[in-house]
C-alpha positions as CSV (number, residue, x, y, z in Angstrom):
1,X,-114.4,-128.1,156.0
2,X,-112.7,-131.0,153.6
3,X,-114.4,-134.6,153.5
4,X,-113.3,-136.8,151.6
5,X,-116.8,-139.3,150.9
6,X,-117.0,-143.1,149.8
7,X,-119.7,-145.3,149.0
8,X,-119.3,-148.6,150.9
9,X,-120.8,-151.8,151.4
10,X,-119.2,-152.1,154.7
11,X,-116.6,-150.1,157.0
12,X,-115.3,-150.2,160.2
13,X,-112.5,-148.7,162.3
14,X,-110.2,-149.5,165.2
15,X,-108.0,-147.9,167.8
16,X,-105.3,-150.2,169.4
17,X,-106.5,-153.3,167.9
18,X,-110.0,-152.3,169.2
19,X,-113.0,-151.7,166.9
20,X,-114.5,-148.6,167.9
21,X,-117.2,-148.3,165.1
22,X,-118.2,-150.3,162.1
23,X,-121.3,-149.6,159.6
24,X,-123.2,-151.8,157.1
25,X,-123.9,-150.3,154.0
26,X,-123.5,-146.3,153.8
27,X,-120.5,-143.9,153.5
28,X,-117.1,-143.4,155.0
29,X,-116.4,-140.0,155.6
30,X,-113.3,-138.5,156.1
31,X,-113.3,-135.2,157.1
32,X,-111.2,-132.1,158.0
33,X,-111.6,-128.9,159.7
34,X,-109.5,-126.0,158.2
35,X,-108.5,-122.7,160.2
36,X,-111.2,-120.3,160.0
37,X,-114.1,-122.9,159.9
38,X,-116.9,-122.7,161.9
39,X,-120.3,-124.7,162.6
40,X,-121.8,-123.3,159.2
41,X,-119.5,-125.1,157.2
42,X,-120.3,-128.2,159.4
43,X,-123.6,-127.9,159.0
44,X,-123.7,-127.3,155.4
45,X,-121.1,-130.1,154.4
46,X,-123.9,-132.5,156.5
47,X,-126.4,-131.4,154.5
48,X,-124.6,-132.3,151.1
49,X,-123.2,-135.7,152.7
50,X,-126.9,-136.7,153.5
51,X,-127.9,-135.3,150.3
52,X,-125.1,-136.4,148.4
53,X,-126.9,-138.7,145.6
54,X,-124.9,-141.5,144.8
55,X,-126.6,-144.5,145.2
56,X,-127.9,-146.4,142.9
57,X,-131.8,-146.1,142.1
58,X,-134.1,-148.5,140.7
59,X,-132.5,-147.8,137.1
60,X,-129.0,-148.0,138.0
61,X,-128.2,-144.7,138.4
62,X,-127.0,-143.0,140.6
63,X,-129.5,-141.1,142.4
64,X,-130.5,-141.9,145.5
65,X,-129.3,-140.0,148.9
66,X,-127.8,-141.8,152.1
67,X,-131.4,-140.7,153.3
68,X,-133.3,-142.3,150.7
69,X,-131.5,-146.1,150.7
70,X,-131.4,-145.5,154.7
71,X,-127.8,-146.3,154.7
72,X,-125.6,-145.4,157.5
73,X,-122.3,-143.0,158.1
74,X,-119.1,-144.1,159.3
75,X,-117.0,-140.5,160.5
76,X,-113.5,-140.9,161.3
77,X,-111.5,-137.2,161.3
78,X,-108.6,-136.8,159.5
79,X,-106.4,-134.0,159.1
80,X,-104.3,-135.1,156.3
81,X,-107.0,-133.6,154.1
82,X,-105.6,-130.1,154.8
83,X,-102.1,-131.2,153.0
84,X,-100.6,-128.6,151.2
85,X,-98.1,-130.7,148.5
86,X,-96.4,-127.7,146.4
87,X,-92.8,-129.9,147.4
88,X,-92.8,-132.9,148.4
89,X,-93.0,-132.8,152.1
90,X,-96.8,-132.3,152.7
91,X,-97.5,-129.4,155.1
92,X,-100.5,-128.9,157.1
93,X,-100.7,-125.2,158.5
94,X,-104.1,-124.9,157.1
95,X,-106.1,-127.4,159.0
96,X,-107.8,-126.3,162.1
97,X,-106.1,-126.1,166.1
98,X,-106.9,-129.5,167.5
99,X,-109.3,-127.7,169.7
100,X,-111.3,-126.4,166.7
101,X,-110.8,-129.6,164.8
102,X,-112.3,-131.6,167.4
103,X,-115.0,-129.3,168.2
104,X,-116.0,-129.1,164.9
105,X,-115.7,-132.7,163.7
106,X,-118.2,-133.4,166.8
107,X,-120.7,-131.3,165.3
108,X,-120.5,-132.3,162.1
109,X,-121.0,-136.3,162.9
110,X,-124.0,-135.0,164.9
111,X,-125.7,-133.0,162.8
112,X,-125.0,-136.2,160.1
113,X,-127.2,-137.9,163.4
114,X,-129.8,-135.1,163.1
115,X,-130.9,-136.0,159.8
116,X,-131.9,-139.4,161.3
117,X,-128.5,-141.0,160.0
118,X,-127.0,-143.2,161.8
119,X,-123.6,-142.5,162.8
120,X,-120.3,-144.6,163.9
121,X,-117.1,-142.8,164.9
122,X,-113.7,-142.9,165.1
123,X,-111.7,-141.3,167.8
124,X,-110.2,-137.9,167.1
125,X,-106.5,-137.5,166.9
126,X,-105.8,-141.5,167.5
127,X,-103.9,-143.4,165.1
128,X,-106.7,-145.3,163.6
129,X,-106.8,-147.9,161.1
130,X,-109.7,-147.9,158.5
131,X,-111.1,-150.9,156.6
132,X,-113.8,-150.5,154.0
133,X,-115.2,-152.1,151.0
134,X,-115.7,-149.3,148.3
135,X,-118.6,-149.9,146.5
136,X,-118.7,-148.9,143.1
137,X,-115.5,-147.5,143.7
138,X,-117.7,-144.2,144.1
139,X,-115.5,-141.3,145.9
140,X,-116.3,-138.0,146.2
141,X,-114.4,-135.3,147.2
142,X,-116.4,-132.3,149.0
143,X,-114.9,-128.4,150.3
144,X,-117.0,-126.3,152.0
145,X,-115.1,-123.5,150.1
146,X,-115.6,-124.4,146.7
């Protein structure tokens, strides 16, 4: 699985001019199921996003989890992370069938919750529009592969 993390001050997302999930201070994620995935990758990319120390500690530096400043997670799928841009059209044969996809992206927003995060959505496959405030900017990018 791809995700695709930022630190935030505040983001939210809407469907159709509705919101349909919004967090205070936390993380976007973005993420991505690729063909071939399976629940361990979701599991262990929720692990490193919890994990994932990039907030800022008592010194300024970055060192602090999304479990340590109790921040919250804002998930919104999003397949585009599976492009493939050797021309210029970007392809995406390598991203997970929506079945998978959407199986997968549901476990990995609640095994986020697991950890005692707490967790907004965004609505598989809608056309969703996402407004954040990066903080920092910090953006990570994280592949269950690599």
């Amino acid at each position: 699985m791809r995700a695709l993390v930022q630190r935030v001050s505040e983001a939210s997302v809407t469907v159709d001019g509705e919101n349909v999930g919004e967090i205070g201070a936390g993380l976007l994620v973005l993420v991505c199921a690729m063909q071939g995935d399976t629940e361990a990758q979701s599991e262990w990319l929720a692990r490193k996003v919890v994990n994932l120390r990039i907030f800022r500690d008592e010194q300024d530096r970055m060192n602090r989890s999304l479990l340590d400043v109790g921040g919250s997670a804002l998930i919104v799928s999003q397949f585009t992370l599976a492009a493939e841009t050797r021309g210029n059209r970007p392809g995406f044969s390598t991203a997970a069938a929506p079945n998978d996809g959407k199986r997968l992206y549901e476990h990995f927003s609640a095994a986020v919750a697991a950890h005692g995060v707490p967790v907004a959505n965004g609505v598989f496959g809608a056309d969703m529009k996402v407004t954040l405030v990066n903080d920092g900017p910090v953006t990570i990018w994280l592949d269950s592969e690599r």
